[in-house]
Backbone as a printed PyTorch tensor [residue, N CA C, xyz], in Angstrom:
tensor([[[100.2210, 110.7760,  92.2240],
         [100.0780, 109.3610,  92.5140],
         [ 98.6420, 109.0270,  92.9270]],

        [[ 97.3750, 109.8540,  92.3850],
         [ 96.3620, 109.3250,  92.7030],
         [ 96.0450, 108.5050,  92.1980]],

        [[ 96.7600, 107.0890,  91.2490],
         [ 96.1460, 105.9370,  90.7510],
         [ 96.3660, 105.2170,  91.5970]],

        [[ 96.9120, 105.5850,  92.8780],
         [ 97.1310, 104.2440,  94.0990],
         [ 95.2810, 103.9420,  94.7270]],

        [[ 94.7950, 105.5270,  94.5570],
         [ 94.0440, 105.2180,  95.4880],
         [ 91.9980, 104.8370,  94.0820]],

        [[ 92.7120, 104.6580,  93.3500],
         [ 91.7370, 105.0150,  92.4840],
         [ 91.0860, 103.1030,  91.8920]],

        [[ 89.9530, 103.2350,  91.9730],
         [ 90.0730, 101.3410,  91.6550],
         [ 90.3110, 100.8720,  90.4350]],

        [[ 89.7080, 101.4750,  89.4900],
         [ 89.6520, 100.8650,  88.2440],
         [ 90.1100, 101.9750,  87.3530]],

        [[ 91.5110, 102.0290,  86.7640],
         [ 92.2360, 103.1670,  86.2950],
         [ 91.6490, 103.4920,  84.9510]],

        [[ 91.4760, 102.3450,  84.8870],
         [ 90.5740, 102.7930,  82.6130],
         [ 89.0310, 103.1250,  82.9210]],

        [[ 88.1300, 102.8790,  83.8750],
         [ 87.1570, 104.1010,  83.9510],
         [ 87.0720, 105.6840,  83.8920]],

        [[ 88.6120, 105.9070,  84.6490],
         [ 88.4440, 107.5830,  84.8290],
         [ 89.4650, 107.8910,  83.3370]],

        [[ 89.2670, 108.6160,  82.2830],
         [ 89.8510, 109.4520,  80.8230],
         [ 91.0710, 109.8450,  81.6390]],

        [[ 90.6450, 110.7240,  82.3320],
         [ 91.5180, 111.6320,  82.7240],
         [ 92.9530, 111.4870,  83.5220]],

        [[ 92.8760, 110.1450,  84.2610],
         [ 93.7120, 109.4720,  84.7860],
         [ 94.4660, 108.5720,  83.6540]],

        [[ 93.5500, 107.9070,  82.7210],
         [ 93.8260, 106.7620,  81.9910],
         [ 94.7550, 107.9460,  80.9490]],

        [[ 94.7980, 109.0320,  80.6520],
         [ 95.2090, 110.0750,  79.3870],
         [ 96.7470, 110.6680,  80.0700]],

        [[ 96.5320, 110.8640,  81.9130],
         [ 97.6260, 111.2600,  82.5820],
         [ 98.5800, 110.1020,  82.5720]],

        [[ 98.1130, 108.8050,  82.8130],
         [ 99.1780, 107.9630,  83.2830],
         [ 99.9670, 107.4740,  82.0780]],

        [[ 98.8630, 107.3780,  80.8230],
         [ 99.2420, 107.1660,  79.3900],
         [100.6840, 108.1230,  78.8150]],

        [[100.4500, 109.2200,  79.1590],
         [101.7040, 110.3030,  78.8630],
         [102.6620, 110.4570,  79.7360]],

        [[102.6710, 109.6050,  81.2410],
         [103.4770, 110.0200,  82.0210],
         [104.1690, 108.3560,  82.0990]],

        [[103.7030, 107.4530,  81.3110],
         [104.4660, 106.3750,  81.3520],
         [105.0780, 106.4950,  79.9330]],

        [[104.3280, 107.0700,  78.7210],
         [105.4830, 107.4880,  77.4110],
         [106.1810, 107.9980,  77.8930]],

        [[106.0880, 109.1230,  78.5590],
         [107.8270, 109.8160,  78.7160],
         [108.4260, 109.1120,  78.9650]],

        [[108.9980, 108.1060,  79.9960],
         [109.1410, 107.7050,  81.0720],
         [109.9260, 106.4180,  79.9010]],

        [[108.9280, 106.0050,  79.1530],
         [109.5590, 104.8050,  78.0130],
         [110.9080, 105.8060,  77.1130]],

        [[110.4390, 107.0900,  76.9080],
         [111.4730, 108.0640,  76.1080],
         [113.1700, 107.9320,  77.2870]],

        [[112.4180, 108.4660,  78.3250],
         [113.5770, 108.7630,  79.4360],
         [114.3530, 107.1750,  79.2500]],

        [[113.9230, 106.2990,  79.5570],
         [114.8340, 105.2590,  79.6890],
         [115.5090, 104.6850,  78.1400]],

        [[114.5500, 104.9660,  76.8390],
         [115.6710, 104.8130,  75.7580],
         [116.6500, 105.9390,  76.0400]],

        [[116.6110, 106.9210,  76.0720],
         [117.8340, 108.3920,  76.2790],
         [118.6900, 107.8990,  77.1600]],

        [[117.9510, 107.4720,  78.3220],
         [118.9720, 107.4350,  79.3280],
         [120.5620, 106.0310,  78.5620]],

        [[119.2670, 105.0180,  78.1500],
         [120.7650, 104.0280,  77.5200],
         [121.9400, 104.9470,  76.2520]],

        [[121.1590, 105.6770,  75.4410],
         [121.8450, 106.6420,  74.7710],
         [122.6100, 107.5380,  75.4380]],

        [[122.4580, 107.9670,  76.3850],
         [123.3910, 108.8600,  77.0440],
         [124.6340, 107.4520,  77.5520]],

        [[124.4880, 106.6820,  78.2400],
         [125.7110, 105.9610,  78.4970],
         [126.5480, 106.0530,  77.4270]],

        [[125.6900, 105.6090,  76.4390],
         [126.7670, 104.8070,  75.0020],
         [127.3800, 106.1930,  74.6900]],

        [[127.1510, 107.1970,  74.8040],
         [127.6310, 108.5720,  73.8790],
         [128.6370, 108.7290,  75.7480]],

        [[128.2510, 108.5390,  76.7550],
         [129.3530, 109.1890,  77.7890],
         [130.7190, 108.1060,  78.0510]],

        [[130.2480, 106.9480,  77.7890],
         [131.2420, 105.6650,  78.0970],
         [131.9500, 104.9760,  77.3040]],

        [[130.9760, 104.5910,  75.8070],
         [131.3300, 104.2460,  74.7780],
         [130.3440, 103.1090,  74.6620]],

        [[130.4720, 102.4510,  73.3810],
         [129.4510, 101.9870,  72.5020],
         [129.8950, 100.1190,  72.7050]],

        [[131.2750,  99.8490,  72.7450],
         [132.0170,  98.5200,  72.9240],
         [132.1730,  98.3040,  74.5830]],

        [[132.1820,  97.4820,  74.9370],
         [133.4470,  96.7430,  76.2710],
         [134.5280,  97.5140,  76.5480]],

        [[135.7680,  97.2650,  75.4050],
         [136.8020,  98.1880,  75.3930],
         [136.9160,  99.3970,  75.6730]],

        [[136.1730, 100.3800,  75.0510],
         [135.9700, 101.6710,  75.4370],
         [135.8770, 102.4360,  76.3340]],

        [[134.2450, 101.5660,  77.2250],
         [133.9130, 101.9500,  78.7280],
         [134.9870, 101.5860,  79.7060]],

        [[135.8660, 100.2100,  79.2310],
         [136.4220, 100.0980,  79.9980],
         [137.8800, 100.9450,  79.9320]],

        [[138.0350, 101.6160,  78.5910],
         [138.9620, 102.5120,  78.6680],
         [138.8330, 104.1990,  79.3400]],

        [[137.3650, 104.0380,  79.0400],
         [136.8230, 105.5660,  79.6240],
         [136.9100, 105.4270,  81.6320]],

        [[136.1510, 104.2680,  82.0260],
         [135.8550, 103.9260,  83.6520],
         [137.3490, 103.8230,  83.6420]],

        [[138.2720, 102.9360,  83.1670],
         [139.3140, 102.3490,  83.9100],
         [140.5940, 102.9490,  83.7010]],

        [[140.6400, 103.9200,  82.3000],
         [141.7370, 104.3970,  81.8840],
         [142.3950, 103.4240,  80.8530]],

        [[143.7150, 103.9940,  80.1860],
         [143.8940, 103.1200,  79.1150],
         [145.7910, 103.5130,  79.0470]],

        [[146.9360, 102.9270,  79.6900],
         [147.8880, 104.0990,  79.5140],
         [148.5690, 103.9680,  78.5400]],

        [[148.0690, 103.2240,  76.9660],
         [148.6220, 103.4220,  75.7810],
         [147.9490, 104.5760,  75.3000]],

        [[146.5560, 104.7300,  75.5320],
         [146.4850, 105.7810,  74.4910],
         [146.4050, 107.6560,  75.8870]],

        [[146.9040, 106.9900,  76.8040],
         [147.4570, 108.2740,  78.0900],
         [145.9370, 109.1160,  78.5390]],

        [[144.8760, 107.7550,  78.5970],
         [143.9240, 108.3850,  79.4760],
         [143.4280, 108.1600,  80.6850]],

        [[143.2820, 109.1320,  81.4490],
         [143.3550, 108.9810,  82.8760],
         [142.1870, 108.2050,  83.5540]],

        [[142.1350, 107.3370,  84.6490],
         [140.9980, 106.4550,  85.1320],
         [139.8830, 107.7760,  85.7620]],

        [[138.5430, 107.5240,  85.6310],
         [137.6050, 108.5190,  86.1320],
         [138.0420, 107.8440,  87.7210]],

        [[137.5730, 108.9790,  88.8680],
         [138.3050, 108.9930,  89.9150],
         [136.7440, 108.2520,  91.0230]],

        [[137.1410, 107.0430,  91.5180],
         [136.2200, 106.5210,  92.3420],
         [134.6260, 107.3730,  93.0470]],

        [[135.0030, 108.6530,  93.2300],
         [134.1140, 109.6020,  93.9580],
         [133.3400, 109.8510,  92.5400]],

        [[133.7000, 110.0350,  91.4300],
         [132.6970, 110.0250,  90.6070],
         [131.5710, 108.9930,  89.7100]],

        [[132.6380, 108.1510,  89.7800],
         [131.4160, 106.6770,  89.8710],
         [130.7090, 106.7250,  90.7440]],

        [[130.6730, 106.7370,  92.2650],
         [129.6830, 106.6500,  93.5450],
         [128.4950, 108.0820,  93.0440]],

        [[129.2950, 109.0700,  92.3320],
         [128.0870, 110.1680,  92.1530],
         [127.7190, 109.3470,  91.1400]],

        [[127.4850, 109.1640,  90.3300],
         [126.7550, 108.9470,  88.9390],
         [125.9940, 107.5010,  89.6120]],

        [[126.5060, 106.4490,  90.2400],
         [125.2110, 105.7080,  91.0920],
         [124.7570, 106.2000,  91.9480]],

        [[124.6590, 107.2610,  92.7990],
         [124.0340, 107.9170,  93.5410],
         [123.0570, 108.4310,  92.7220]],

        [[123.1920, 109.4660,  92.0180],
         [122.1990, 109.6930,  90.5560],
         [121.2200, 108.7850,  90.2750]],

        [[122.1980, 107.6520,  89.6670],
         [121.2790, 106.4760,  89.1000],
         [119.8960, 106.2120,  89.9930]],

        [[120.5950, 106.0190,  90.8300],
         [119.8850, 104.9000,  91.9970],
         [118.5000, 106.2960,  92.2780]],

        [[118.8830, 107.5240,  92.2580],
         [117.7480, 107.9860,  92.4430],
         [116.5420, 108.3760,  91.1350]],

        [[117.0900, 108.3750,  90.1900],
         [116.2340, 108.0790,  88.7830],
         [115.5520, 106.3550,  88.6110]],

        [[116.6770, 105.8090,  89.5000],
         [115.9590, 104.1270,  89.1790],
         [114.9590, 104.4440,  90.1690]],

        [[114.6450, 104.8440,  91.3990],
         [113.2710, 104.4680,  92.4320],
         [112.4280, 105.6190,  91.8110]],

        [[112.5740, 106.4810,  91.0420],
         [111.7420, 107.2630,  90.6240],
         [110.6480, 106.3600,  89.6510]],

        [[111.2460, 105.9830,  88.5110],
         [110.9750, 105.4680,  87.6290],
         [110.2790, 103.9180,  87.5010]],

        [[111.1220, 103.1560,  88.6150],
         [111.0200, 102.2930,  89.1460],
         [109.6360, 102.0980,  89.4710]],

        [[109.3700, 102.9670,  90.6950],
         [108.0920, 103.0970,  91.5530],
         [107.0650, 103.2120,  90.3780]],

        [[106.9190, 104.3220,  89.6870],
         [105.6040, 104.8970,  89.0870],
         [105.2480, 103.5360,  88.0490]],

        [[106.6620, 102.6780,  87.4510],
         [105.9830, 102.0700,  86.4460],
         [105.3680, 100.5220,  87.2990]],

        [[106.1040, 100.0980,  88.1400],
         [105.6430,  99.2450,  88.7880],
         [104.2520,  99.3310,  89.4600]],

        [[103.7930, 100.5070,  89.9570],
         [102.7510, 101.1890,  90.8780],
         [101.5640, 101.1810,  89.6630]],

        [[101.8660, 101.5440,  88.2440],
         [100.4870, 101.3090,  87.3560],
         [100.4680,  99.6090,  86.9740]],

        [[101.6550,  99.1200,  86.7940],
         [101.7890,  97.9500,  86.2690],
         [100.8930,  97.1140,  86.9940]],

        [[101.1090,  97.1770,  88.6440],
         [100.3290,  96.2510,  89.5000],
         [ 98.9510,  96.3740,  89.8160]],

        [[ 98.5030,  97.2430,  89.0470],
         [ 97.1250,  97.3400,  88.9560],
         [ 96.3490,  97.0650,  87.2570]],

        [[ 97.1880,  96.8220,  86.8030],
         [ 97.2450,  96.5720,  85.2150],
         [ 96.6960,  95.4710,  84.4660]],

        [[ 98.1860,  94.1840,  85.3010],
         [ 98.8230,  93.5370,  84.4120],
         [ 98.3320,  92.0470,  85.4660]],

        [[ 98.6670,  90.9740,  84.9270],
         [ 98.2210,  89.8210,  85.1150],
         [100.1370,  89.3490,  85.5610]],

        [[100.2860,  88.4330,  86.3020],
         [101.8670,  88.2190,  86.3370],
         [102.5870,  88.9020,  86.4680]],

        [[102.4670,  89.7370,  87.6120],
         [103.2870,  90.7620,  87.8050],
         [104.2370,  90.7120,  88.7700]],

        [[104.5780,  89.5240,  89.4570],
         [105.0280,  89.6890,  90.2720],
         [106.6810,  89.2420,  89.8510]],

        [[106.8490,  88.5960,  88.9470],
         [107.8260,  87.8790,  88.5760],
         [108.4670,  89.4780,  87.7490]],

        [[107.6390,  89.8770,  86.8570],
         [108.6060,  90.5970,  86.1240],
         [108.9700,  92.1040,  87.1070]],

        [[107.8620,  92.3060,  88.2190],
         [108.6520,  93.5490,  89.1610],
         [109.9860,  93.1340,  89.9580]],

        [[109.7770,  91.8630,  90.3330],
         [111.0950,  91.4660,  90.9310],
         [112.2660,  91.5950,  90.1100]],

        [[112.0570,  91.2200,  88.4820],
         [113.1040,  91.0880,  87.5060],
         [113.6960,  92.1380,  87.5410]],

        [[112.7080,  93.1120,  87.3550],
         [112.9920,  94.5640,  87.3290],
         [113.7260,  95.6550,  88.4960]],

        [[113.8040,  94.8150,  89.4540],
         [114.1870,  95.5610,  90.6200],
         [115.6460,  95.4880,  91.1050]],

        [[115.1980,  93.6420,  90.6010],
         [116.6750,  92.6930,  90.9990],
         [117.9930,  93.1110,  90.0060]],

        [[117.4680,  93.3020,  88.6830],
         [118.5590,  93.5610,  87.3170],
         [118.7210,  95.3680,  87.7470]],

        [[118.0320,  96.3100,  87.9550],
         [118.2010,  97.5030,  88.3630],
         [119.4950,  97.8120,  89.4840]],

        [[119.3260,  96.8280,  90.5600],
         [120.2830,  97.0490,  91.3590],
         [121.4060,  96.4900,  91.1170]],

        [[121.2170,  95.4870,  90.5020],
         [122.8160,  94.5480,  90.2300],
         [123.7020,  95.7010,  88.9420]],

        [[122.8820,  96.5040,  88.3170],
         [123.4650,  96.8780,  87.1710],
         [124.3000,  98.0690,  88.0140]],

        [[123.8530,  98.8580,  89.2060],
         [124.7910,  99.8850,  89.7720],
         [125.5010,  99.0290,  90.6970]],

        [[125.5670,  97.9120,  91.1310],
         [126.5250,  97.0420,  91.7390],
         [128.0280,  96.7800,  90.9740]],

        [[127.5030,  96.3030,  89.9780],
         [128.5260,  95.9380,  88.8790],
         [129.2870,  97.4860,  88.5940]],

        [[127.9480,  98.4650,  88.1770],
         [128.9460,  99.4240,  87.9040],
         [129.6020, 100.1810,  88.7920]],

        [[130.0450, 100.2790,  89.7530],
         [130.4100, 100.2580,  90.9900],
         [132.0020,  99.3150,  90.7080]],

        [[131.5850,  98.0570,  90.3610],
         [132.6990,  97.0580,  90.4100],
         [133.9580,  97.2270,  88.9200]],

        [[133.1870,  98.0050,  88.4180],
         [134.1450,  97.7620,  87.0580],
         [135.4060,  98.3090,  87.5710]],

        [[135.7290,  99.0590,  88.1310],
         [137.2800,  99.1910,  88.2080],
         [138.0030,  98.0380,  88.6010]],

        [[137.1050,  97.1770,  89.4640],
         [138.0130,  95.9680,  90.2080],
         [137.7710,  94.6840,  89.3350]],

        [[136.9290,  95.0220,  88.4520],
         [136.5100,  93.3220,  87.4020],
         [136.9840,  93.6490,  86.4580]],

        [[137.5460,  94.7480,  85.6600],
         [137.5930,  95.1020,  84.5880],
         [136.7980,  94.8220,  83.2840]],

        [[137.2890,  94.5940,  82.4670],
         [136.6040,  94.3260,  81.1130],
         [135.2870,  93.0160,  81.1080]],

        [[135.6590,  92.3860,  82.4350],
         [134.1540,  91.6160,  82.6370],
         [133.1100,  92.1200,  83.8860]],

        [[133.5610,  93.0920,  84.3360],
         [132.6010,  93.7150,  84.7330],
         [131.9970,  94.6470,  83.9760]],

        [[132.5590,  95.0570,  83.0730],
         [131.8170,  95.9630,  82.0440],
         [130.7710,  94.7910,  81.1960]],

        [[131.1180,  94.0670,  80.9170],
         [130.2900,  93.3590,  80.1940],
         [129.0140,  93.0870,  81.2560]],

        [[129.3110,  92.6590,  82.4120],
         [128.0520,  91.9750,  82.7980],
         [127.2590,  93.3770,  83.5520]],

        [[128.0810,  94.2700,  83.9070],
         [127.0180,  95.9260,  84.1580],
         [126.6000,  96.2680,  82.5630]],

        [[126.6180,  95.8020,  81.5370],
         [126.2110,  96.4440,  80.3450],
         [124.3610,  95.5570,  79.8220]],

        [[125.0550,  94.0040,  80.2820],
         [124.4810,  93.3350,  80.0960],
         [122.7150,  93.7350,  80.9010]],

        [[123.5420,  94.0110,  82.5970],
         [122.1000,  94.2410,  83.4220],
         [121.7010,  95.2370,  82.8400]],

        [[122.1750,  96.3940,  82.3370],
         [121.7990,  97.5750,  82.4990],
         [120.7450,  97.4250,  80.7060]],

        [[121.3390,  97.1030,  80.2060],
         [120.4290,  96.8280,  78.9420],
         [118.7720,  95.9030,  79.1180]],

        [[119.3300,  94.8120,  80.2420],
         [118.0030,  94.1740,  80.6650],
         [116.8670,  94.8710,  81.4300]],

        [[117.7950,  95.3460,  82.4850],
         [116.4340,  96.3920,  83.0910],
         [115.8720,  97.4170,  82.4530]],

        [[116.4880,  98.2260,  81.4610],
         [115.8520,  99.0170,  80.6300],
         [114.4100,  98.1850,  79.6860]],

        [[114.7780,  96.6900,  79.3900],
         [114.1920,  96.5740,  78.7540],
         [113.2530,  95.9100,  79.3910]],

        [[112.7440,  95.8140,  80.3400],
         [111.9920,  94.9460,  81.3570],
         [111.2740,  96.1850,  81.8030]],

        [[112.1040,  97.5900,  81.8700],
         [111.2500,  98.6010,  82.3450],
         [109.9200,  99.2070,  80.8320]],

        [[110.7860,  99.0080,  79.8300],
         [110.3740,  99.5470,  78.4230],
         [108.6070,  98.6990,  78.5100]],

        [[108.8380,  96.9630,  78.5870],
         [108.1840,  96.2970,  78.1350],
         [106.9090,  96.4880,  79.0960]],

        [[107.1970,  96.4000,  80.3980],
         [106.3790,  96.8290,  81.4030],
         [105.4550,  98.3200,  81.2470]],

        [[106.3430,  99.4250,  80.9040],
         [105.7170, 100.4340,  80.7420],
         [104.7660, 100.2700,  79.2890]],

        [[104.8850,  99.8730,  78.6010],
         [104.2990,  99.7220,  77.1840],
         [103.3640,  98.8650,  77.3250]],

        [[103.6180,  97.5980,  78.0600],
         [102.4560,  96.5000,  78.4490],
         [101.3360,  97.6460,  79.3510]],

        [[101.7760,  98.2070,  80.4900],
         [100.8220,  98.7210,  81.2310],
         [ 99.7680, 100.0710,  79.9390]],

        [[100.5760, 100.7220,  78.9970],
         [100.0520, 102.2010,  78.5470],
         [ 98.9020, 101.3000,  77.4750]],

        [[ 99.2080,  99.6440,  77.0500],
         [ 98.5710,  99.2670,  75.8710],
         [ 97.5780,  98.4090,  77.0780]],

        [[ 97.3050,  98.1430,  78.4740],
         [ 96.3260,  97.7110,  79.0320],
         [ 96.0520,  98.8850,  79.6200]],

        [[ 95.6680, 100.2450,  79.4440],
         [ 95.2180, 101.5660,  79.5250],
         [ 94.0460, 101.4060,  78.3990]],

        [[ 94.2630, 101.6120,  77.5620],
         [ 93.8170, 102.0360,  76.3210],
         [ 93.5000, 101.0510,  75.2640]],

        [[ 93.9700,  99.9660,  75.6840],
         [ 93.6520,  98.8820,  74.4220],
         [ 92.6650,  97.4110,  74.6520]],

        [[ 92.4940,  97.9000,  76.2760],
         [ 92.0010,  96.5060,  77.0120],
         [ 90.4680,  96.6270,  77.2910]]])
């Protein structure tokens, strides 16, 4: 994290080449990460909500409360990971930043809120945890890509 203390990040290569590859990954990690939902939960509404909630026509069992709280426990610690580093280059970056870190923080948490809630909202809590969770990815995507193309392109 020495770009906190560093003034002007596109003077130093070496920083501007580190932060460049450590915010691509970081754009990789969060497309995977939405790919991993869709391949662990399912791809529709219906599905997740048959996988989270159970389904007893086709005799599958509801995932058990303690494992939702792990998998947002998880989350929540990959979201401040990820969270932090892209926001932390962004705000030294980007012009208007304040609106889209909030976006980003605010849709991050509501999306493990919701998912949290889907057992008790059912099929519209899946929708609207699918909904956040697709937005903050993409608020994180656009941010990280805005910051790696005012690295290198500005």
């Amino acid at each position: 994290m020495r770009f906190f203390v560093i003034k002007d990040i596109r003077k130093h290569a070496s920083m501007r080449y580190l932060l460049t590859c450590l915010l691509s990954l970081m754009m990789l990690s969060l497309v995977s990460h939405l790919l991993l939902y869709g391949w662990k939960y399912g791809w529709n509404p219906e599905s997740v909500s048959a996988t989270i909630i159970g389904n007893e026509e086709l005799f599958t069992e509801p995932l058990p409360f303690e494992e939702i709280l792990l998998q947002v426990h998880t989350n929540l610690f990959y979201i401040v990971i990820v969270l932090s580093v892209i926001a932390a280059s962004f705000i030294r970056l980007c012009e208007k930043r304040k609106r889209f870190i909030h976006l980003l923080f605010i849709t991050a948490l509501f999306s493990q809120m919701f998912f949290l809630e889907i057992p008790f909202l059912g099929i519209s809590g899946v929708v609207v945890w699918a909904v956040c969770e697709i937005f903050w990815h993409l608020v994180a995507l656009y941010m990280a890509a805005k910051t790696v193309w005012g690295l290198n392109f500005s």
